[in-house]
FIZA-543174 format. One record per atom (N, C-alpha, C, CB): residue in three letters; chain; atom name; x negated, y negated, z. Coordinates in steps of 0.001 Angstrom, whole numbers, plus 524288, in hexadecimal, padded with zeros to 5 digits. Glycine has a CB too. Layout:
<pts>
+------+-------+------+-------+-------+-------+
! resn ! chain ! name !     u !     v !     w !
+------+-------+------+-------+-------+-------+
!  ALA !     A !   CA !     X !     Y !     Z !
...
+------+-------+------+-------+-------+-------+
</pts>
This chain:
<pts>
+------+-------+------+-------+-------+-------+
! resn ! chain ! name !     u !     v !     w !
+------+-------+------+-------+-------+-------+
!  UNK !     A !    N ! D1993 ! CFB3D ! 83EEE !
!  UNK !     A !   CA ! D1530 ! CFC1B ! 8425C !
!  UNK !     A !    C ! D174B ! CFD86 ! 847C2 !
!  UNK !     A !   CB ! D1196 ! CF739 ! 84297 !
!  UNK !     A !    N ! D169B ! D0097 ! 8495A !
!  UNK !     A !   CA ! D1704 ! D01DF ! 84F6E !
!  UNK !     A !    C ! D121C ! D037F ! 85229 !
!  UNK !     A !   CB ! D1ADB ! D0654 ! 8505E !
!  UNK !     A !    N ! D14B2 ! D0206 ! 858A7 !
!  UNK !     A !   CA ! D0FE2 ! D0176 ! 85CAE !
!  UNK !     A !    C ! D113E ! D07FC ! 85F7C !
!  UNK !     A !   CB ! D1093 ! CFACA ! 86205 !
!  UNK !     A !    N ! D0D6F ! D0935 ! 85EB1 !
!  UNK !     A !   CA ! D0A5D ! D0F3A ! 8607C !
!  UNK !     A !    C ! D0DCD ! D0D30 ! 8678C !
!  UNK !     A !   CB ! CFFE0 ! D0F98 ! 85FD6 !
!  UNK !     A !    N ! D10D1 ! D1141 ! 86906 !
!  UNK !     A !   CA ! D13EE ! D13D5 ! 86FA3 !
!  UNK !     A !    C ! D11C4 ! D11F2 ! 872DA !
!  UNK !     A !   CB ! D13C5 ! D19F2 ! 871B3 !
!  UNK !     A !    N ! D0E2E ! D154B ! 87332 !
!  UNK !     A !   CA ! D09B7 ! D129B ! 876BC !
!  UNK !     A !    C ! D0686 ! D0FA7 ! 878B1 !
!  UNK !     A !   CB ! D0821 ! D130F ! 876FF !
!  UNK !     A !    N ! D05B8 ! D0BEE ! 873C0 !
!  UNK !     A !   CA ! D04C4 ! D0693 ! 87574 !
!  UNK !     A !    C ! D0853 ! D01A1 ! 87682 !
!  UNK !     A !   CB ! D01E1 ! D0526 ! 8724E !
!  UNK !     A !    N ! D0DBA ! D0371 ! 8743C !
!  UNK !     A !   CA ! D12A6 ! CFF71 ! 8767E !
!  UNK !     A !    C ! D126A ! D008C ! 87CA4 !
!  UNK !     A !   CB ! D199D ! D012A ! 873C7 !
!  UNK !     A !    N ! D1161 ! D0668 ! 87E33 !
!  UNK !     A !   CA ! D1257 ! D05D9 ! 881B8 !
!  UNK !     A !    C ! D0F1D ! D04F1 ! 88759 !
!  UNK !     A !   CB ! D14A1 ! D0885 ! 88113 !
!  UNK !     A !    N ! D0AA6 ! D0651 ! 884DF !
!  UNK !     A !   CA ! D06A7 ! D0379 ! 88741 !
!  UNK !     A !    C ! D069A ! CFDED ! 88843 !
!  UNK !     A !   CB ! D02DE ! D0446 ! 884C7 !
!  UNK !     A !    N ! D0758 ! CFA95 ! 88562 !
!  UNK !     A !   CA ! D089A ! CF50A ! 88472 !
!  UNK !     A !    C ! D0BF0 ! CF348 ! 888DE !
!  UNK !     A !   CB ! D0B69 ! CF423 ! 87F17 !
!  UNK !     A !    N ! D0F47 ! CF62C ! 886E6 !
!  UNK !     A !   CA ! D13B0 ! CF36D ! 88B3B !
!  UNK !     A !    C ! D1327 ! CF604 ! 8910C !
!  UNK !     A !   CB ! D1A8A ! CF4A3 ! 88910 !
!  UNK !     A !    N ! D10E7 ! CFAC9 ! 892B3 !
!  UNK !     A !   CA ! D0FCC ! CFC8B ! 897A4 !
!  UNK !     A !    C ! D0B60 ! CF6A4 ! 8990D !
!  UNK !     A !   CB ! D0CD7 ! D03C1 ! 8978C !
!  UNK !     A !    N ! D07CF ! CF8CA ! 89682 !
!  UNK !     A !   CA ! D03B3 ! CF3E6 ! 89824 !
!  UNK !     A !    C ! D05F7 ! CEFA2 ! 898C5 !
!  UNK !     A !   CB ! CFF90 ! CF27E ! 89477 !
!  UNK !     A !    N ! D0978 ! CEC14 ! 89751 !
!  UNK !     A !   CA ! D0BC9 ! CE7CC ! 896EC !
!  UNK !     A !    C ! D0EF0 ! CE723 ! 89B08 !
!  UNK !     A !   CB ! D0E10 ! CE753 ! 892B2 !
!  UNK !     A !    N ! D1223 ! CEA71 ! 89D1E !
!  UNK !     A !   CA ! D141A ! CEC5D ! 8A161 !
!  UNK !     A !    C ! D1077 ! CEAFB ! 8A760 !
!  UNK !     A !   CB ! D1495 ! CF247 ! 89FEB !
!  UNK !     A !    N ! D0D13 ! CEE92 ! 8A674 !
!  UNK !     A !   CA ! D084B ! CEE5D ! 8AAF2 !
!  UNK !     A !    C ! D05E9 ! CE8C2 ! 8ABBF !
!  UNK !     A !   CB ! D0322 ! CF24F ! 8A924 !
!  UNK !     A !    N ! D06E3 ! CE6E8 ! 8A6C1 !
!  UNK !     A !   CA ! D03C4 ! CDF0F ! 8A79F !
!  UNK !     A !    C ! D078F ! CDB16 ! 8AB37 !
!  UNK !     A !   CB ! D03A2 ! CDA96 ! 89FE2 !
!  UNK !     A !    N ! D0C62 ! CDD60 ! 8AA2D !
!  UNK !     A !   CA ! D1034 ! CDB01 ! 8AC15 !
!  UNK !     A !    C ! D1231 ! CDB0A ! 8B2BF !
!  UNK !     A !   CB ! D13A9 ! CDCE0 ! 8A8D7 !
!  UNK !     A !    N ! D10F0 ! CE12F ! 8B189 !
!  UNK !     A !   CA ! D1247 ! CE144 ! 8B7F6 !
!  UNK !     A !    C ! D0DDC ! CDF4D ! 8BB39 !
!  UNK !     A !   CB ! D1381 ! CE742 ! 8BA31 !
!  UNK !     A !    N ! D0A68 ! CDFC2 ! 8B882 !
!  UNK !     A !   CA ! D03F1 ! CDE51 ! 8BC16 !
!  UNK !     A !    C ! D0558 ! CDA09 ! 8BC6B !
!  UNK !     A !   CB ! CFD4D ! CDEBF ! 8B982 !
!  UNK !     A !    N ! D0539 ! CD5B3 ! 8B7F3 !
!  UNK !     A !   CA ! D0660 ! CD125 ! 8B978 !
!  UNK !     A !    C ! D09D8 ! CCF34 ! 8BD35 !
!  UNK !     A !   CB ! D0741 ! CCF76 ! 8B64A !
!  UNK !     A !    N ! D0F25 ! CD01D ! 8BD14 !
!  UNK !     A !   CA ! D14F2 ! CCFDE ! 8C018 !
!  UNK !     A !    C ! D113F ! CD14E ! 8C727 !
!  UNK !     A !   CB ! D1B26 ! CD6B9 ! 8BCE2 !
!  UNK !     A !    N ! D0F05 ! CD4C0 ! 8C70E !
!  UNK !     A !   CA ! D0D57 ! CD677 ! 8CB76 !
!  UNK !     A !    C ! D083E ! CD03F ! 8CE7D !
!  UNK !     A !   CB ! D0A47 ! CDD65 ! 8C977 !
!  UNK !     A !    N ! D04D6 ! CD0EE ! 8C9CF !
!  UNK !     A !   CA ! D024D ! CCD32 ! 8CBAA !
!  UNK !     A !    C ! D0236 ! CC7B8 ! 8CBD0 !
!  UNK !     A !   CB ! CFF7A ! CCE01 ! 8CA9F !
!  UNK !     A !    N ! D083F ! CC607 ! 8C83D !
!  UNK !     A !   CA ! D0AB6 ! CC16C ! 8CA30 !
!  UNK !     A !    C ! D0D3E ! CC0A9 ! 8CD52 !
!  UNK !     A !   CB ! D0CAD ! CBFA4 ! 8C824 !
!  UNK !     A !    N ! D10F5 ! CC600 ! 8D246 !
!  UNK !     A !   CA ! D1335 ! CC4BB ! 8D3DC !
!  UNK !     A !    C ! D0F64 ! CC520 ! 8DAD6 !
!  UNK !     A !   CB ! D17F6 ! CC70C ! 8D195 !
!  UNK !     A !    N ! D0C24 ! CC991 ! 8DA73 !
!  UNK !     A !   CA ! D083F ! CC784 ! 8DE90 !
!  UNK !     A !    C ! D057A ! CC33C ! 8DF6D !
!  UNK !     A !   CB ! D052B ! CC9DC ! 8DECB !
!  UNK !     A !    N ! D0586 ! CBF5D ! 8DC40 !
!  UNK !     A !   CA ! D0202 ! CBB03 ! 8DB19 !
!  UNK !     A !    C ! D047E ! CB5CA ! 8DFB4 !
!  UNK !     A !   CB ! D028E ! CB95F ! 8D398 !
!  UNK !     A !    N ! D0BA3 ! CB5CD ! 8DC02 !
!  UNK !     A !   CA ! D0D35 ! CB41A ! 8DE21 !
!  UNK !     A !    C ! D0FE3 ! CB4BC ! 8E4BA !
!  UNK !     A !   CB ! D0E85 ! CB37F ! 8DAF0 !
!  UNK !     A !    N ! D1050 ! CB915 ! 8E642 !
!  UNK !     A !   CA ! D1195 ! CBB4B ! 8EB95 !
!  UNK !     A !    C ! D0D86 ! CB957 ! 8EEAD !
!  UNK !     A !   CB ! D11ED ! CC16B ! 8EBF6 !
!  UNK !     A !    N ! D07D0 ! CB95B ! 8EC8B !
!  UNK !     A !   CA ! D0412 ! CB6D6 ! 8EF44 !
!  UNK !     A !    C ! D0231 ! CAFF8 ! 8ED85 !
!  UNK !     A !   CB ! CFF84 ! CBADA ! 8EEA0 !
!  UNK !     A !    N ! D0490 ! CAF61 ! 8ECEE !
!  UNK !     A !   CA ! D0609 ! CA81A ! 8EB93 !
!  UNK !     A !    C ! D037F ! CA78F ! 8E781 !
!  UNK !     A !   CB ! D03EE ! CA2DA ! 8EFE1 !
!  UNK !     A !    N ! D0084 ! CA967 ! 8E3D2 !
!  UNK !     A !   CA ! CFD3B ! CA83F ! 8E109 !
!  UNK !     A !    C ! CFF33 ! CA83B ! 8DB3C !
!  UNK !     A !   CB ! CF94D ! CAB43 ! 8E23E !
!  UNK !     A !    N ! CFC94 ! CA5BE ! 8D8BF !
!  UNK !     A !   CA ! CFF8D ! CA670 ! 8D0F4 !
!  UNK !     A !    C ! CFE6F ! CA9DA ! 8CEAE !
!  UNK !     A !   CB ! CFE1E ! CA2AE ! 8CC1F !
!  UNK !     A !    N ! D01A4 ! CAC13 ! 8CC47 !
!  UNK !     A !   CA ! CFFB9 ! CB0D2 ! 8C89D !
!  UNK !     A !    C ! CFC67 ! CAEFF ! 8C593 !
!  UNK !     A !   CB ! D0394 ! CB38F ! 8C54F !
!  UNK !     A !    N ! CF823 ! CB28A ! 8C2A2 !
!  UNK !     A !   CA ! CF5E3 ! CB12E ! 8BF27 !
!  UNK !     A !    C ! CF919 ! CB1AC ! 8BA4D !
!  UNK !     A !   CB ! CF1A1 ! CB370 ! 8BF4F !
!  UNK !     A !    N ! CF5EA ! CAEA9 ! 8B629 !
!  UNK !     A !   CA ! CF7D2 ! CADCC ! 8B194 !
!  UNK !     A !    C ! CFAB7 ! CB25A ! 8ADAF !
!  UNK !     A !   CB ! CF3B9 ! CABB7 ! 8AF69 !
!  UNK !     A !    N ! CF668 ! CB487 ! 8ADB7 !
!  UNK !     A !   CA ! CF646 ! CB8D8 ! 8A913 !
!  UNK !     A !    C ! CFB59 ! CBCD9 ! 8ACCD !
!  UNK !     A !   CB ! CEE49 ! CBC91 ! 8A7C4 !
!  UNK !     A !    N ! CFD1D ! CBC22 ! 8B1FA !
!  UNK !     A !   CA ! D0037 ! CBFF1 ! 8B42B !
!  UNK !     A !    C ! D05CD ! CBD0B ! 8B24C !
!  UNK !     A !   CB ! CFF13 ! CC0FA ! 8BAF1 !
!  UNK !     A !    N ! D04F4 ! CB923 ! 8B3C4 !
!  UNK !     A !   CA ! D08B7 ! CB570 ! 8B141 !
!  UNK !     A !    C ! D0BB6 ! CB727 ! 8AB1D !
!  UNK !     A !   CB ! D0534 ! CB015 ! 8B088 !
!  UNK !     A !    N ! D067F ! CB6E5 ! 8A830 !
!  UNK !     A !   CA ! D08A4 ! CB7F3 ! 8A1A5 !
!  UNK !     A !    C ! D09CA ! CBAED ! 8A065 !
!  UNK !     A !   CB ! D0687 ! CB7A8 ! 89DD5 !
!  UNK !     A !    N ! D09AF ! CBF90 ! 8A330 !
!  UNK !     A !   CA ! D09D2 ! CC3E8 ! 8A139 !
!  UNK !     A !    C ! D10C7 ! CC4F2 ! 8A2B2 !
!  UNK !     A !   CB ! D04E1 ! CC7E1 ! 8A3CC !
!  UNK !     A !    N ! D1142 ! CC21C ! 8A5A2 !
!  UNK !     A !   CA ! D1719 ! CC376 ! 8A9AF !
!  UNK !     A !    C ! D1A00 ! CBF66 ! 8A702 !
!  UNK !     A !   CB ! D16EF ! CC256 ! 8B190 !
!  UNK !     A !    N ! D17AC ! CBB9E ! 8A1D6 !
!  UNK !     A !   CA ! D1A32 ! CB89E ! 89FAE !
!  UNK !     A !    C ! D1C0B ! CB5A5 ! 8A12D !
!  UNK !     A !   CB ! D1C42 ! CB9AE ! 89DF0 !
!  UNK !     A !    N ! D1B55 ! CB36E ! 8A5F1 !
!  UNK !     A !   CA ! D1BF0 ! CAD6E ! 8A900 !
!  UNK !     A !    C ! D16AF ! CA91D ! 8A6B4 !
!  UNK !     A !   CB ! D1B18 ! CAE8B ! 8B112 !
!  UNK !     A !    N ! D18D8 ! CA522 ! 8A5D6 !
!  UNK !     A !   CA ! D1530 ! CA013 ! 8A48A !
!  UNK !     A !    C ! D12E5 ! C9EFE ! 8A9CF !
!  UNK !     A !   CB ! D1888 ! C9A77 ! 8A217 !
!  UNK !     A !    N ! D0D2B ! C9E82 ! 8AA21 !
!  UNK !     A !   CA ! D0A18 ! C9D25 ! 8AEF1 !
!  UNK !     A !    C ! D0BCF ! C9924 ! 8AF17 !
!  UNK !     A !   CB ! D0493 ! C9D3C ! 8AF6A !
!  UNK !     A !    N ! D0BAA ! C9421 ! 8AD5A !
!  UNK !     A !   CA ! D0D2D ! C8EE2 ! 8ADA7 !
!  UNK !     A !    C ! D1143 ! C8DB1 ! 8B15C !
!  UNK !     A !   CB ! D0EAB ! C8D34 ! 8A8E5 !
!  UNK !     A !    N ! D159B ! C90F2 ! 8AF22 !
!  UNK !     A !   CA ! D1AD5 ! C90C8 ! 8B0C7 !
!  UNK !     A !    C ! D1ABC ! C9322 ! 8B5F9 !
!  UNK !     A !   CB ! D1E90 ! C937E ! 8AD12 !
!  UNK !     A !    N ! D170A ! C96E3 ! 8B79A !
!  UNK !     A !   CA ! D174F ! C99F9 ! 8BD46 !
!  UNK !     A !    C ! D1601 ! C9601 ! 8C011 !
!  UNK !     A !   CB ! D1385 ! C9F17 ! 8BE8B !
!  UNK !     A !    N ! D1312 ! C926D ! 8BDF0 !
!  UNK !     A !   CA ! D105A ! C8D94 ! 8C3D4 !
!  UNK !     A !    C ! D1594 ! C8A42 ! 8C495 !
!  UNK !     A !   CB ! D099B ! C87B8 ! 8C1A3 !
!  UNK !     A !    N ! D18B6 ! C89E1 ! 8C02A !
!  UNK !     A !   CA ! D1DC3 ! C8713 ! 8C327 !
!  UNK !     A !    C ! D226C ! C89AF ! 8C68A !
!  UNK !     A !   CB ! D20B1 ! C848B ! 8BF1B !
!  UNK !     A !    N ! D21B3 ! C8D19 ! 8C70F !
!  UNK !     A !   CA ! D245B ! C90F2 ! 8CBD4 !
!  UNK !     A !    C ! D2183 ! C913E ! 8D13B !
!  UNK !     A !   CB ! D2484 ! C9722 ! 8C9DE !
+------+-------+------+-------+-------+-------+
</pts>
């Protein structure tokens, strides 16, 4: 079975774009003292839990 070009690569562009958004809007969050949200968190594959002990 193989996955049709264009949607691998769609996938992973899109996947790409979640990441940097996130990275972006975790790292403004924190510059302005505040916690990232969650879902910016998961996506960047850091445990929220674990961010409150830093």
């Amino acid at each position: 079975m193989s996955i049709p070009r264009t949607r691998l690569s769609t996938g992973f562009i899109g996947r790409a774009f979640a990441v940097f958004g996130a990275a972006v809007n975790a790292s403004s969050a924190v510059e302005n003292g505040r916690r990232p949200a969650r879902r910016d968190l998961a996506t960047l594959g850091i445990d929220p839990k674990a961010f409150d002990q830093i």
